[in-house]
C-alpha positions in Angstrom: 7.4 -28.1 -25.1 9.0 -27.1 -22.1 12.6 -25.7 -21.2 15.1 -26.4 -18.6 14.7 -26.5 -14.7 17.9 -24.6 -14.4 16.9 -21.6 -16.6 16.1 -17.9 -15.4 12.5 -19.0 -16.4 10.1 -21.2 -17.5 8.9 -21.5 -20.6 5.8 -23.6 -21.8 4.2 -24.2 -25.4 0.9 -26.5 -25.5 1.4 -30.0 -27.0 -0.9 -28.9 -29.8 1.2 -25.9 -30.9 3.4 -26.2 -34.0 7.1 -24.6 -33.6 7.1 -22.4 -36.4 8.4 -19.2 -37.6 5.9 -17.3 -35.9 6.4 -19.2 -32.1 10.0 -18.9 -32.2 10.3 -15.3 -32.8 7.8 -14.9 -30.0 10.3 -16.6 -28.2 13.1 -15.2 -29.5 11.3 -11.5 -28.2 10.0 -12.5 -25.1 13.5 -13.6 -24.2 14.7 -9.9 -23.5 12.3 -9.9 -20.4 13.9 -12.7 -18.3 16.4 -10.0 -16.9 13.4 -7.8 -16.3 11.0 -10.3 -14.6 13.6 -11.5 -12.4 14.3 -7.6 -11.3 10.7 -6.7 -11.2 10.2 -10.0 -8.8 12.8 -9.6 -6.6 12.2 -5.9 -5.9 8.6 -6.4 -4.5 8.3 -8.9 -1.7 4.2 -8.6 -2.6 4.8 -10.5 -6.2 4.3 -13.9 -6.5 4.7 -14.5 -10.0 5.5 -12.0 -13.3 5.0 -13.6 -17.1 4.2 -13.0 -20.5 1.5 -15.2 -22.4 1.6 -14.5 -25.9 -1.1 -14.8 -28.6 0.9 -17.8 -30.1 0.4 -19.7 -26.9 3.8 -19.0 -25.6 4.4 -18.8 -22.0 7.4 -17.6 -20.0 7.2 -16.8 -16.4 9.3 -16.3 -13.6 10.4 -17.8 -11.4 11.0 -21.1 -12.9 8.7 -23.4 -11.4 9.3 -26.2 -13.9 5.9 -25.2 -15.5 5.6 -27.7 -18.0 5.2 -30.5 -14.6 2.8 -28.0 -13.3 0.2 -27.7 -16.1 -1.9 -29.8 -18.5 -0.1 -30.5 -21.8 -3.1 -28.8 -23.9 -3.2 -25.3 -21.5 -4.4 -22.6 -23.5 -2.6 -18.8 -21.8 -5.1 -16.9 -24.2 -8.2 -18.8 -22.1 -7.0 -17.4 -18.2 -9.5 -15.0 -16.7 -6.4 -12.4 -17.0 -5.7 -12.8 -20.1 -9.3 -12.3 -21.4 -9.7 -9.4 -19.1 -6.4 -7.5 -20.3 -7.7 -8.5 -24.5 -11.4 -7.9 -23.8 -13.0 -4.8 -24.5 -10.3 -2.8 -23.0 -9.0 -0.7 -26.5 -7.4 2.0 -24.4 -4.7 -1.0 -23.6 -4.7 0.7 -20.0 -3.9 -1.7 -17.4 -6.9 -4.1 -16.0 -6.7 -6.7 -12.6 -8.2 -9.8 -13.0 -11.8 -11.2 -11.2 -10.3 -13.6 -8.2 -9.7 -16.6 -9.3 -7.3 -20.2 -8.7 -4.1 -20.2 -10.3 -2.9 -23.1 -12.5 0.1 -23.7 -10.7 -1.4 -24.0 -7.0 -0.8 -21.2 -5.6 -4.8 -20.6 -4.2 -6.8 -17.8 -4.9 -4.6 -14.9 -6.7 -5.8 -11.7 -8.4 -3.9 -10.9 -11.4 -2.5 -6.9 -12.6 -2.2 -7.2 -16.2 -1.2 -5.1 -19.5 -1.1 -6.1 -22.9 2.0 -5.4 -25.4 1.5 -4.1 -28.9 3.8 -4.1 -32.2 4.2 -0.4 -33.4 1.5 -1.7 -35.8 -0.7 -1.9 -33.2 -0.6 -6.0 -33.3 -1.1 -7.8 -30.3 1.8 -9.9 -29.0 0.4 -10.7 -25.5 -0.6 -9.8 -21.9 2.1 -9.2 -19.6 0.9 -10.6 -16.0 2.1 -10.0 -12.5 0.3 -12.5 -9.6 -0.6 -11.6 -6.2 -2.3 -13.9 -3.7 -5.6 -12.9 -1.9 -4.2 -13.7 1.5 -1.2 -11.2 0.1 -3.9 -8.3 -0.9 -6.1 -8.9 2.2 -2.8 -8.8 4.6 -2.0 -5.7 3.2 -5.0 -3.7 3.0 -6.1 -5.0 6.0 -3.4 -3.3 8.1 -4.3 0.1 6.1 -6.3 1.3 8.9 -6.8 5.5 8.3 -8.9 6.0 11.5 -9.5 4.6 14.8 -11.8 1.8 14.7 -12.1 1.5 10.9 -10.8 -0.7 8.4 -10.3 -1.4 4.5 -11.8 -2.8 1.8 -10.4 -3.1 -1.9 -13.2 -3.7 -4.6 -12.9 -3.9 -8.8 -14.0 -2.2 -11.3 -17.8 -4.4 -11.7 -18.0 -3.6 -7.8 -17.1 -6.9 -6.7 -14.9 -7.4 -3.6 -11.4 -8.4 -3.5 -10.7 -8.0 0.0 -13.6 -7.3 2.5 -12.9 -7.8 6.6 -15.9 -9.6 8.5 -17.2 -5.8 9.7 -17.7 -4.9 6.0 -20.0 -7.9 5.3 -22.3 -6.7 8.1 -22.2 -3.1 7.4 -22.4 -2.8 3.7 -24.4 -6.3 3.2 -25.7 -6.4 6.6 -24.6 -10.4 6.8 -22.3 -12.4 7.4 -19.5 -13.7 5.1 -20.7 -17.8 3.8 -18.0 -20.3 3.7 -16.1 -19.8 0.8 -17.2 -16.9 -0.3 -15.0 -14.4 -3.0 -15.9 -11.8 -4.0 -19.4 -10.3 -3.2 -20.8 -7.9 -5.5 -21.0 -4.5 -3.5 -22.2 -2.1 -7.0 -26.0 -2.7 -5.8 -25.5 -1.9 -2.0 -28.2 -0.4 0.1 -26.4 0.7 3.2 -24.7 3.8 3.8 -21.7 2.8 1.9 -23.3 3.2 -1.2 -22.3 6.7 -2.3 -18.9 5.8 -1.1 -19.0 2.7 -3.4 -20.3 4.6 -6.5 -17.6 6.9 -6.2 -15.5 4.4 -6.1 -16.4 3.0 -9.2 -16.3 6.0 -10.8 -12.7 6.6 -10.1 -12.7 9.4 -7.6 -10.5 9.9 -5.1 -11.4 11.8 -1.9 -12.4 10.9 1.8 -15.1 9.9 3.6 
């Protein structure tokens, strides 16, 4: 079930999913974000995508890619790396990024920011997502450059790289970057940057 090309977003429902009660007034909710998505979007050149997956499979995201040509008529929202991390063993419903992974849609390797939305009740409705590319996140910290001669890297909360320059591999893995490789697990390190990266971990901010 899919909605028009010419809407403020797109809107996608599994072929397996019954339109019932329960669907429609996700839908009939969700709706009051289209406004806000296309505002949150347009305000931050850095965003590639902002959407709501719902716990009734419901999906509305913006822009309006004509999603339902995009994906697979059985996609399942609740299944996306994203989505699991924002449910998963996260009851202080703070906000979580995804592990690196490849979009749905095509847009290569993206790390996801994402929240999850509540009734009063405390009920889950969904996981609000918001997309950026690697290439996006590595551009960016990449030209964060503090001191002469040194460089950036970004890492999650398991200790596994999001963005690490060439320099990095060899000085906190002391090798070189293989083809292909995402994400390289940094928690166990035995170089020098390992106080620094068990700081970071920890959530402390300071400078090295």
């Amino acid at each position: 079930y899919i909605n028009e090309e010419d809407d403020i977003v797109s809107v996608y429902i599994p072929k397996f999913k019954t339109i019932d009660e329960t669907v429609i007034t996700h839908l009939n909710i969700s709706a009051h974000l289209d406004h806000v998505f296309r505002a949150v979007f347009e305000n931050n050149p850095n965003i590639v995508a902002v959407y709501i997956g719902t716990e009734q499979e419901v999906t509305r995201y913006y822009p309006n890619i004509n999603l339902g040509a995009l994906l697979p008529p059985d996609f399942q929202v609740t299944q996306r790396p994203w989505y699991l991390t924002a449910v998963q063993d996260n009851q202080s419903h703070s906000v979580v990024w995804s592990p690196i992974y490849e979009d749905s849609t095509g847009k290569g390797f993206l790390v996801t920011t994402a929240a999850t939305v509540y009734t009063q009740d405390n009920n889950l409705i969904g996981v609000i997502g918001i997309d950026v590319t690697l290439e996006e996140i590595s551009t960016n910290v990449a030209a964060t450059q503090l001191i002469e001669g040194g460089y950036s890297f970004l890492i999650d909360e398991t200790g596994h790289a999001i963005t690490l320059p060439e320099r990095g591999y060899l000085d906190i893995l002391n090798r070189n970057q293989a083809t292909d490789e995402l994400g390289p697990d940094l928690s166990n390190s035995t170089s020098n940057f390992d106080p620094i990266i068990k700081d970071m971990l920890a959530g402390a901010i300071g400078f090295n």
